[in-house]
KEKE-3310 file (N, C-alpha, C; in steps of 0.2 Angstrom, whole numbers, plus 5000, padded with zeros to 4 digits):
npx = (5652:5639:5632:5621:5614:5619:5611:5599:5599:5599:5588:5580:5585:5578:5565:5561:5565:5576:5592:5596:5582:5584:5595:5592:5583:5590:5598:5610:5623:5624:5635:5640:5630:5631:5642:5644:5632:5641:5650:5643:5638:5652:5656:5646:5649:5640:5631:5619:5611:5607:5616:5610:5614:5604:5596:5589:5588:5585:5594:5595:5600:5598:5586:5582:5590:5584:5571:5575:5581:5572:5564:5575:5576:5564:5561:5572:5567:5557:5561:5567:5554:5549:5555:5555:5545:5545:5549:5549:5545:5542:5554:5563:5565:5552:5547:5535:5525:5510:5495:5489:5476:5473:5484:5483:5470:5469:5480:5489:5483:5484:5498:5499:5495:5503:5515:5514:5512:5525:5536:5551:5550:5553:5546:5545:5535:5530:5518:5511:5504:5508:5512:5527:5541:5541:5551:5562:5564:5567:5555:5547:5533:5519:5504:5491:5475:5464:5464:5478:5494:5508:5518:5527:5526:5521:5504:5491:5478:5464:5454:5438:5432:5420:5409:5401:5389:5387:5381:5376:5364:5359:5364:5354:5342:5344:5347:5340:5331:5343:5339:5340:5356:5358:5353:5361:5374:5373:5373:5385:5400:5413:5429:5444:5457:5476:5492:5497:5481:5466:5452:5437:5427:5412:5407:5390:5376:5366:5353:5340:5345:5351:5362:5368:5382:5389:5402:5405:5407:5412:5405:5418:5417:5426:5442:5451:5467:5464:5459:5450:5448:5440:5428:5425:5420:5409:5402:5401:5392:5395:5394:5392:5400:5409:5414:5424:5417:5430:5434:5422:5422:5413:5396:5385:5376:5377:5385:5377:5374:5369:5367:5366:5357:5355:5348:5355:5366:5383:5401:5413:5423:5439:5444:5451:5457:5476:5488:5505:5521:5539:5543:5546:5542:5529:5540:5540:5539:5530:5522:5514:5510:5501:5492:5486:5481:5473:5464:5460:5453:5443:5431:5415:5422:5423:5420:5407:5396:5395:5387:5369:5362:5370:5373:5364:5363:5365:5364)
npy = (5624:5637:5647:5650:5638:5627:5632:5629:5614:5613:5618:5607:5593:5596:5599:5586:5577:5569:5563:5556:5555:5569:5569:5560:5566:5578:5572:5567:5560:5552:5556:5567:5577:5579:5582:5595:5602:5603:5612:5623:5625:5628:5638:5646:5650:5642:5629:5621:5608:5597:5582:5563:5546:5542:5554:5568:5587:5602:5617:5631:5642:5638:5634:5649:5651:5644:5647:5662:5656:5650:5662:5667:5657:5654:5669:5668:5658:5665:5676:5666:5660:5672:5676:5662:5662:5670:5665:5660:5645:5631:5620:5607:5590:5579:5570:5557:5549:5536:5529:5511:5514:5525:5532:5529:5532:5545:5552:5550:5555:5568:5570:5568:5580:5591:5588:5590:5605:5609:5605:5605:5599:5584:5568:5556:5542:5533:5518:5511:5503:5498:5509:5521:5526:5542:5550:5547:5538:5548:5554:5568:5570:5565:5556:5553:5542:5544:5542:5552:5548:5551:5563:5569:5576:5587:5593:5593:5595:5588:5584:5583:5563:5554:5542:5527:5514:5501:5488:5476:5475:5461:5454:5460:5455:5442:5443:5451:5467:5476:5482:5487:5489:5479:5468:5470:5466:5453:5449:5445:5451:5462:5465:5476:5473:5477:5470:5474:5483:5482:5483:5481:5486:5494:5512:5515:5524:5521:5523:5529:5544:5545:5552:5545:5531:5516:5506:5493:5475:5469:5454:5447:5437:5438:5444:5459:5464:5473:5488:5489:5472:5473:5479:5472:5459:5463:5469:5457:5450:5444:5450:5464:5481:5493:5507:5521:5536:5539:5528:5523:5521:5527:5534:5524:5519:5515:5507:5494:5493:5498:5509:5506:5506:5521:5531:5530:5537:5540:5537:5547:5554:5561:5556:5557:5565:5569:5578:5575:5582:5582:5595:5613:5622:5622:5619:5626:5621:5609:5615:5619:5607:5600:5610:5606:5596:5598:5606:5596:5586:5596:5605:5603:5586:5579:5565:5564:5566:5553:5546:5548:5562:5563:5570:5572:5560:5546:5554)
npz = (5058:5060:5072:5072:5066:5073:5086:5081:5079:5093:5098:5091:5095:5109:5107:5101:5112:5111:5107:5097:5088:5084:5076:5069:5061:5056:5046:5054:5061:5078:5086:5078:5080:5095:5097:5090:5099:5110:5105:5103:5117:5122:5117:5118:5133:5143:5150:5142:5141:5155:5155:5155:5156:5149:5146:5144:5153:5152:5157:5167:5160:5146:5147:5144:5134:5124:5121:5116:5105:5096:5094:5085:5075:5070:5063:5054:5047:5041:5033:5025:5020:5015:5002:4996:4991:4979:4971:4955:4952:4964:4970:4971:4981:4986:4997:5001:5010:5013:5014:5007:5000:5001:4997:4982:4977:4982:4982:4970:4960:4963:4963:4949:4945:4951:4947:4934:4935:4943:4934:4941:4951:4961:4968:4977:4981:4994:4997:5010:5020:5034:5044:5044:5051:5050:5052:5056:5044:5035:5029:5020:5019:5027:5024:5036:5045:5054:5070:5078:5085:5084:5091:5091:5081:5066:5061:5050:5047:5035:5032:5039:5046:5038:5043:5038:5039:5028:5016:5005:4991:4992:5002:5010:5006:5009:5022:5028:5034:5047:5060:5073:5082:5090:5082:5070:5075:5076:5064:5051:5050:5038:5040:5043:5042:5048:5051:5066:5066:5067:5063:5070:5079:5082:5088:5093:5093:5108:5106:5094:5085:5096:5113:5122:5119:5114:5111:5101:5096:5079:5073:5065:5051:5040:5036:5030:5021:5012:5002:4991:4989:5002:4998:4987:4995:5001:4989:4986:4995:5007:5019:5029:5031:5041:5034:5029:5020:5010:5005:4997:4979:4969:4968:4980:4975:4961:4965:4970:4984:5001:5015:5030:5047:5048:5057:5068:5079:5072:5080:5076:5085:5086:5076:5060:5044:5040:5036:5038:5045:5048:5053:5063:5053:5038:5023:5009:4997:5003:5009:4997:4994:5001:4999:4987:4986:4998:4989:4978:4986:4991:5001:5012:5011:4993:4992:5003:4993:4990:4995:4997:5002:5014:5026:5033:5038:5051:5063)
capx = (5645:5638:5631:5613:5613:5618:5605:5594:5601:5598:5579:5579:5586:5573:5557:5560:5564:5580:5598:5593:5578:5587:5599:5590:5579:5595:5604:5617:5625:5622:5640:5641:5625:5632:5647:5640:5629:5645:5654:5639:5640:5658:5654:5640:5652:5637:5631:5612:5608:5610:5613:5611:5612:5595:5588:5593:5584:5587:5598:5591:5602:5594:5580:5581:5591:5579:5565:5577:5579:5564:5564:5579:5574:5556:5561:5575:5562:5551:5565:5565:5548:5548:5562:5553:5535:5545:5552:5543:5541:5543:5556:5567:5564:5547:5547:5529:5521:5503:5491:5489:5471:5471:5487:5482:5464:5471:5487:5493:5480:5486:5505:5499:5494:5509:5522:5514:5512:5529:5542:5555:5551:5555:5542:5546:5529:5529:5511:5512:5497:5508:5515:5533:5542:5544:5557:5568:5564:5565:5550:5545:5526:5515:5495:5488:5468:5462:5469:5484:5498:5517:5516:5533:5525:5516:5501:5489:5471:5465:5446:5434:5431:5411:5409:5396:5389:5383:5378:5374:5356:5359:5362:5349:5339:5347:5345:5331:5336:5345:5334:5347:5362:5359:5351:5366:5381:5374:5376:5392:5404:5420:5434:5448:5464:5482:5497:5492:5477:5460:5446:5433:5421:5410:5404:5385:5371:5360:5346:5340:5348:5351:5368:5375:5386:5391:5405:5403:5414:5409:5408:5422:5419:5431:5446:5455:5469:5465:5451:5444:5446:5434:5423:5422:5417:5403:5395:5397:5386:5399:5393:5391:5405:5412:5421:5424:5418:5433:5434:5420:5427:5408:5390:5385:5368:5380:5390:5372:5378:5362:5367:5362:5357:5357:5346:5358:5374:5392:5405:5419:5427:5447:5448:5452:5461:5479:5494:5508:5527:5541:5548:5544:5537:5531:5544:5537:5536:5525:5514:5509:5506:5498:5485:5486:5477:5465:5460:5457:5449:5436:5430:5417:5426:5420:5416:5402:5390:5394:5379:5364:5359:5374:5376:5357:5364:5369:5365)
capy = (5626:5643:5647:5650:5632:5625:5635:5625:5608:5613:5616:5599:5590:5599:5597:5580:5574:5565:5566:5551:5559:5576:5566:5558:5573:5581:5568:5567:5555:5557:5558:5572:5581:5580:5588:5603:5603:5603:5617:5629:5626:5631:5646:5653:5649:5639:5621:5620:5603:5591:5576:5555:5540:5540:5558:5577:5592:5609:5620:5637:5644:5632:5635:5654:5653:5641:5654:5666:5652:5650:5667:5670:5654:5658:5674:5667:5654:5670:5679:5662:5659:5679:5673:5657:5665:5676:5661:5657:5639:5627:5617:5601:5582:5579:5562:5556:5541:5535:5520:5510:5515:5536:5534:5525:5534:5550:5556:5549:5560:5577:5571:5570:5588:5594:5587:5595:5611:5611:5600:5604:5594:5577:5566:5548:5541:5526:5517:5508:5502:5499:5518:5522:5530:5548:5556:5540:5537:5554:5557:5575:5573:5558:5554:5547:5542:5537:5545:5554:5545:5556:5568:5576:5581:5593:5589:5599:5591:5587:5583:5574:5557:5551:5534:5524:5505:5497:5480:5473:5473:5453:5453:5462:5451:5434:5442:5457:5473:5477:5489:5491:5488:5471:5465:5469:5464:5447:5448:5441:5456:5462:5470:5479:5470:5475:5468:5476:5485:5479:5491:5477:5489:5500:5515:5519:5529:5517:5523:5534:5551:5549:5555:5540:5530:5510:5500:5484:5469:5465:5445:5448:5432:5439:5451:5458:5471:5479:5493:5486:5468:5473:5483:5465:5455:5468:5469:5448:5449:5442:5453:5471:5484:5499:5513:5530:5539:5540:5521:5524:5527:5531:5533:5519:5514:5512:5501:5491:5495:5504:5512:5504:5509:5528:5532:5530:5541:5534:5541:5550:5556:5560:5556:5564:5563:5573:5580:5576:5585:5583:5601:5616:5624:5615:5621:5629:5614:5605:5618:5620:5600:5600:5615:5603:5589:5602:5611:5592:5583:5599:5604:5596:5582:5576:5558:5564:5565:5546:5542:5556:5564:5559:5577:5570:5553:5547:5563)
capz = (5058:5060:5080:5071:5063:5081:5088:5076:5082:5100:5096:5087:5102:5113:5104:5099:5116:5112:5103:5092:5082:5081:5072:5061:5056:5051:5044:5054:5066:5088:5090:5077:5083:5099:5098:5088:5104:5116:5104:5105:5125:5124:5112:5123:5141:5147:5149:5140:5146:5160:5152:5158:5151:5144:5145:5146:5155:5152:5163:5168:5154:5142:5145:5142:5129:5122:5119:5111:5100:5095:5089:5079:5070:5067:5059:5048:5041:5038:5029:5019:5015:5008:4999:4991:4989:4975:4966:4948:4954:4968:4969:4975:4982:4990:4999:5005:5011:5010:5015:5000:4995:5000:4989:4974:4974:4980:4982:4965:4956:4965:4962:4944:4944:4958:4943:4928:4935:4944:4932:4940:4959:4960:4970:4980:4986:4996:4998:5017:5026:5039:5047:5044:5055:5045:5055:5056:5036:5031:5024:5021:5020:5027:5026:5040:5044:5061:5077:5077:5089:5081:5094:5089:5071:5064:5059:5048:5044:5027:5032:5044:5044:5037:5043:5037:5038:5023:5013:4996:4992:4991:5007:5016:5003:5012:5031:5031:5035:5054:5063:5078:5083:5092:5077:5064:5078:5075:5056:5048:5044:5035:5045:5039:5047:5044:5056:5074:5066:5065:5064:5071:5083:5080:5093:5090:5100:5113:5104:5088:5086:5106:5115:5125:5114:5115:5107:5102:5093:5075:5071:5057:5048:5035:5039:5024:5023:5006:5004:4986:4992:5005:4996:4983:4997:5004:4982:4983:5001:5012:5024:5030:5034:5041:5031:5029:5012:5006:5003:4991:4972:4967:4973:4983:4971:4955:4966:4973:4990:5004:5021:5037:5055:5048:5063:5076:5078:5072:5082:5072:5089:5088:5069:5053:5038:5041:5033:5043:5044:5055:5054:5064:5048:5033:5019:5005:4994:5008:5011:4992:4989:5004:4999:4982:4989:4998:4982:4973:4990:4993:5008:5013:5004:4987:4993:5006:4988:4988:4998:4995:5009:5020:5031:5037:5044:5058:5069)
cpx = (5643:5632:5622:5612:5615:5614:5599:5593:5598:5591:5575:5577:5579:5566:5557:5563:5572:5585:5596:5589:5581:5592:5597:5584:5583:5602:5610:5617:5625:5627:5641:5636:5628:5638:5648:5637:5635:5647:5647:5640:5646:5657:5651:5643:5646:5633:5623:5609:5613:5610:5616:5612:5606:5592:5593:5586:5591:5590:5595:5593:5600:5587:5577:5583:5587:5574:5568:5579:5576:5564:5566:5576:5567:5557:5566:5570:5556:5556:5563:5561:5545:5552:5561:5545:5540:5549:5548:5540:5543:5549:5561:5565:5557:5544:5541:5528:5513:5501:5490:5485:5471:5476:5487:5476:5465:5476:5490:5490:5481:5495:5505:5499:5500:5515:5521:5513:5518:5536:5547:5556:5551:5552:5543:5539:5530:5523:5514:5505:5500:5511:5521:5534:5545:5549:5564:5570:5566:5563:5550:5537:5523:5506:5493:5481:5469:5462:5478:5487:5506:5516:5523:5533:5522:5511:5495:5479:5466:5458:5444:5433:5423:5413:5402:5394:5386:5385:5377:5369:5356:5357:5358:5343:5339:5343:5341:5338:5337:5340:5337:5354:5366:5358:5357:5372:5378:5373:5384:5395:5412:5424:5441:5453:5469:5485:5493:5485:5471:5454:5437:5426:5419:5405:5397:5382:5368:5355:5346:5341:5350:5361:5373:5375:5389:5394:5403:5406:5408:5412:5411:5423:5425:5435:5451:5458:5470:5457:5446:5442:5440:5428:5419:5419:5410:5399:5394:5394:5388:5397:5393:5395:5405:5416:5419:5423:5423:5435:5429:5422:5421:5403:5390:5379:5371:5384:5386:5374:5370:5366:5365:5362:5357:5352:5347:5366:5380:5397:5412:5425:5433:5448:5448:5458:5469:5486:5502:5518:5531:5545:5543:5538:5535:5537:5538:5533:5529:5520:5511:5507:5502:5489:5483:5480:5472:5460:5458:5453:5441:5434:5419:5421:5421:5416:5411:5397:5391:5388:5375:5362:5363:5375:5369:5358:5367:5371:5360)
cpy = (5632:5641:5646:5641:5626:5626:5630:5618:5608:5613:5610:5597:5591:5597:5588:5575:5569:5567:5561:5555:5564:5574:5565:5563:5577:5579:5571:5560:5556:5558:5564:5578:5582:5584:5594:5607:5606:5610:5623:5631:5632:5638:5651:5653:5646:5634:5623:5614:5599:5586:5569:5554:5540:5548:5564:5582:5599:5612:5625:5641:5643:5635:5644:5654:5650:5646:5656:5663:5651:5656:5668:5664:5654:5664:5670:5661:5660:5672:5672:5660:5665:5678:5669:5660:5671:5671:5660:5651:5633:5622:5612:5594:5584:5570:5560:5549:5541:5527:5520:5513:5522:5535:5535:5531:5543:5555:5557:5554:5567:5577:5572:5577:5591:5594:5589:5602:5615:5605:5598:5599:5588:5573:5559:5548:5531:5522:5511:5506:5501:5507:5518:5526:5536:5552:5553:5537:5543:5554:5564:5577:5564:5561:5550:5547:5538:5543:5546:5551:5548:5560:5573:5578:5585:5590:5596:5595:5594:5588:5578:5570:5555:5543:5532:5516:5504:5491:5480:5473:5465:5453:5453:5460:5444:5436:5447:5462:5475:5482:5491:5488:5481:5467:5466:5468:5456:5445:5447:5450:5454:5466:5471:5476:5471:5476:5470:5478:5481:5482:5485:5478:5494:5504:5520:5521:5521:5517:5530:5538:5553:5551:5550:5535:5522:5508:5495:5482:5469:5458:5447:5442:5431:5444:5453:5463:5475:5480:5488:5477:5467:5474:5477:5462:5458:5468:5460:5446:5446:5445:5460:5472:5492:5503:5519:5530:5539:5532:5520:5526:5531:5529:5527:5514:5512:5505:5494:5489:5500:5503:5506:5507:5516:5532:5534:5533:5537:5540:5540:5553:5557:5558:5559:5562:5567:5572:5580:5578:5582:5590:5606:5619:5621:5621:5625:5622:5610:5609:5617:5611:5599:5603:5612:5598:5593:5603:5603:5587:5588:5599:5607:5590:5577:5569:5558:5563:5558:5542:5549:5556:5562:5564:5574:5562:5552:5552:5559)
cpz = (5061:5068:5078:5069:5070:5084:5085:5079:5089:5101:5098:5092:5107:5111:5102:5104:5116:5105:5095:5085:5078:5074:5065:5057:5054:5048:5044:5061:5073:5088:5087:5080:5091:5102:5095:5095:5108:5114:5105:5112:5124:5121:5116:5130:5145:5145:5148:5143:5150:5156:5158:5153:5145:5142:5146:5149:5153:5159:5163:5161:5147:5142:5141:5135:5121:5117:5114:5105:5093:5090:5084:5075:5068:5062:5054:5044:5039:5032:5023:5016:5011:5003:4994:4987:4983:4970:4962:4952:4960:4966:4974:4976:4988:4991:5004:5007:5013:5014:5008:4997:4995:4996:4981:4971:4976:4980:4976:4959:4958:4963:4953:4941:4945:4951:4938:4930:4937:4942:4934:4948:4955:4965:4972:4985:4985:4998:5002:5019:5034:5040:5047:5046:5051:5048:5052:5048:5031:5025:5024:5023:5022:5027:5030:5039:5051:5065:5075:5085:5088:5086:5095:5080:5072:5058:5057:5045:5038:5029:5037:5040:5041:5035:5041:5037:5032:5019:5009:4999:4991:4996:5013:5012:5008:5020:5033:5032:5043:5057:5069:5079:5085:5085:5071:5069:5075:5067:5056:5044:5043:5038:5041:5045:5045:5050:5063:5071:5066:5068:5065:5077:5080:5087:5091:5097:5103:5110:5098:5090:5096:5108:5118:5119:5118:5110:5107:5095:5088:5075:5064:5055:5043:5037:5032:5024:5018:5006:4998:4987:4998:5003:4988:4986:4998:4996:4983:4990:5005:5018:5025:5032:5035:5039:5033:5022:5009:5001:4997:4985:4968:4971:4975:4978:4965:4960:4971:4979:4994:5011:5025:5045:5053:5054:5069:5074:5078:5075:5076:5077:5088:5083:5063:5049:5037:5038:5038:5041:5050:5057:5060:5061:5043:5027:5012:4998:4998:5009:5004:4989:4995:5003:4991:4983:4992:4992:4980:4979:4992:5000:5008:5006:5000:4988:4996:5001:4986:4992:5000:5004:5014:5027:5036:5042:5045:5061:5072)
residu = (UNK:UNK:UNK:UNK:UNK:UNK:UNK:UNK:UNK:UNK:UNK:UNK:UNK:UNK:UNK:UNK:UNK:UNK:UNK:UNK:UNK:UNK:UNK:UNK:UNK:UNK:UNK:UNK:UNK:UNK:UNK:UNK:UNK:UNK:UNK:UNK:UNK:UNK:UNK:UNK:UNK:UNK:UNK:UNK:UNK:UNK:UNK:UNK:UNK:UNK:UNK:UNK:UNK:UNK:UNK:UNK:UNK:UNK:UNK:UNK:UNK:UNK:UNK:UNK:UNK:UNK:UNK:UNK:UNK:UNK:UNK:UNK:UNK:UNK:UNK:UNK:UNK:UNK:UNK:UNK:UNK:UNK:UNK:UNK:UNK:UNK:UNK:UNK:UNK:UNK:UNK:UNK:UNK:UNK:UNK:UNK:UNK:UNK:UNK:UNK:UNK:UNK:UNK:UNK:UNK:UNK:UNK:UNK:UNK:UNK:UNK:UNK:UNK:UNK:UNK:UNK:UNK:UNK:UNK:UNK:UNK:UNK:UNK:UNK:UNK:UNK:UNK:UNK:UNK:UNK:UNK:UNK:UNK:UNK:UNK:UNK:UNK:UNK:UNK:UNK:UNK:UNK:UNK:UNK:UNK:UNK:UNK:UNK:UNK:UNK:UNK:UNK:UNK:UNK:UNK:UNK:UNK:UNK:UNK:UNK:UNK:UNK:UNK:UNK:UNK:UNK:UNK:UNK:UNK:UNK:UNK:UNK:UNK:UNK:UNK:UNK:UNK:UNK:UNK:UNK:UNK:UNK:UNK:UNK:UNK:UNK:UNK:UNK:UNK:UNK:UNK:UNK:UNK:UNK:UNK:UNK:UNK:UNK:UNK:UNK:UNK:UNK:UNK:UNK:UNK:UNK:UNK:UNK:UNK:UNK:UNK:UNK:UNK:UNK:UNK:UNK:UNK:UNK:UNK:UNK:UNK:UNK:UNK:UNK:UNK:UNK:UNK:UNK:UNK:UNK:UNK:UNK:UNK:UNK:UNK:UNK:UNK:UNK:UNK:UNK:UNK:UNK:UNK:UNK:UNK:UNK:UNK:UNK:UNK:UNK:UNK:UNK:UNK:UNK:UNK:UNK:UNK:UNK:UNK:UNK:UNK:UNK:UNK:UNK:UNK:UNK:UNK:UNK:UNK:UNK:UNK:UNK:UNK:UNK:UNK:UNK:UNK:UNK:UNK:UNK:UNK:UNK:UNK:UNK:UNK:UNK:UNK:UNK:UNK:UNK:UNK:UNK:UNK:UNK:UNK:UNK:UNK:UNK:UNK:UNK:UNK:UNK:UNK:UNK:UNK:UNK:UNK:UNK:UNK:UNK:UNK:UNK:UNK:UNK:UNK)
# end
């Protein structure tokens, strides 16, 4: 293995905190990764990290040579990506994963496009509602929604979040329409619940269009872990729920669906719809499915005209 491709591994190690990961984001084994590691040492006549049982720290050495690191392989993926930016068309294995509904209702539509315009990728998508560890799976590209928690990805954001409350007109026929907060906590809602998750509060203003902000427990009479199963219970009046626009597939009045509380601010705080990678850079493939999904989500995104006048509420 050539000194620069060591150099690469020593990186790895270093940004992702452990020999393990590095491992497995270069499909290879710790004990081989390790002793590429050791021969670079012997190569360069000095010891890069301290190592323990459990942990390693850089040496002074390490750490300089670190940096210059950094550089050489920063340029050589520049050389590379002049190199690919002059190929006719994109090309290789492009391994994603997805929650069930962003995938079905949007991923699946841009890999439609991504495959007829470039025949010759090849494209493995897995639809998860639980979170797969993308390092340790090697995925190439994941979609999250929420708060970001991977903190040795790279992560590139798709779009804000537009949260919204709403109910079947049946419904606010059965129990009148909420006028604040207290008055719809004690309606009957629907909650999105998959394994640990369960999306069962919601944090609004104290008072119309005001600044301070209270959480509060919905009563999840029903909890359910698929998006259109929820979106049946909310048209059959089961109760009111929180989503994000994207969950709508069309406007809200063809699908007898009205807002609520639009008066009072929903926090969106800390989330967002995001493109997640585990490399330094993304590869040339990943960036263009990535600016794929851009181009056919729009920015703002296409689903805020699912409820008219939504940029006006909850402010």
């Amino acid at each position: 293995m050539s000194i620069t491709n060591q150099l690469a591994l020593f990186v790895d190690v270093v940004q992702q905190g452990s020999f393990a990961k590095a491992a497995a984001l270069n499909d290879m084994d710790n004990s081989s990764l390790s002793k590429q590691i050791k021969k670079l040492e012997s190569s360069l006549g000095v010891q890069l990290l301290n190592r323990s049982t459990r942990s390693f720290s850089l040496t002074s050495a390490g750490d300089e040579i670190l940096q210059q690191a950094h550089i050489l392989i920063d340029t050589l993926s520049d050389i590379h990506s002049i190199a690919d930016s002059y190929q006719a068309k994109p090309k290789g294995i492009l391994r994603i994963t997805s929650g069930m509904f962003f995938g079905q209702q949007y991923i699946q539509p841009v890999i439609n496009i991504f495959m007829q315009k470039y025949p010759e990728v090849k494209i493995t998508l897995m639809l998860d509602d639980k979170r797969n560890d993308i390092i340790s799976d090697h995925y190439d590209l994941a979609f999250r929604i929420g708060k970001l928690d991977d903190s040795n990805l790279m992560a590139k954001k798709i779009s804000d979040m537009h949260f919204a409350l709403v109910t079947s007109n049946d419904f606010i026929a059965r129990h009148g329409m909420p006028n604040t907060p207290e008055e719809l906590l004690a309606l009957p809602a629907i909650v999105y619940g998959n394994g640990d998750v369960s999306l069962d509060q919601i944090k609004l203003s104290t008072q119309p269009h005001g600044d301070e902000y209270k959480t509060h427990k919905m009563k999840g009479n029903y909890k359910v872990s698929d998006v259109r199963a929820m979106l049946d219970a909310t048209n059959a009046g089961l109760g009111y729920v929180m989503l994000d626009l994207f969950n709508l597939e069309k406007p809200i009045d063809e699908m007898g669906l009205v807002p609520l509380l639009t008066n009072y601010k929903l926090s969106a705080s800390g989330t967002g719809i995001y493109a997640l990678y585990p490399h330094r850079k993304q590869t040339p493939l990943v960036s263009e499915f990535i600016k794929t999904v851009q181009e056919y989500i729009g920015s703002p995104a296409f689903w805020v005209k699912h409820i008219p006048n939504y940029k006006q509420l909850y402010k």
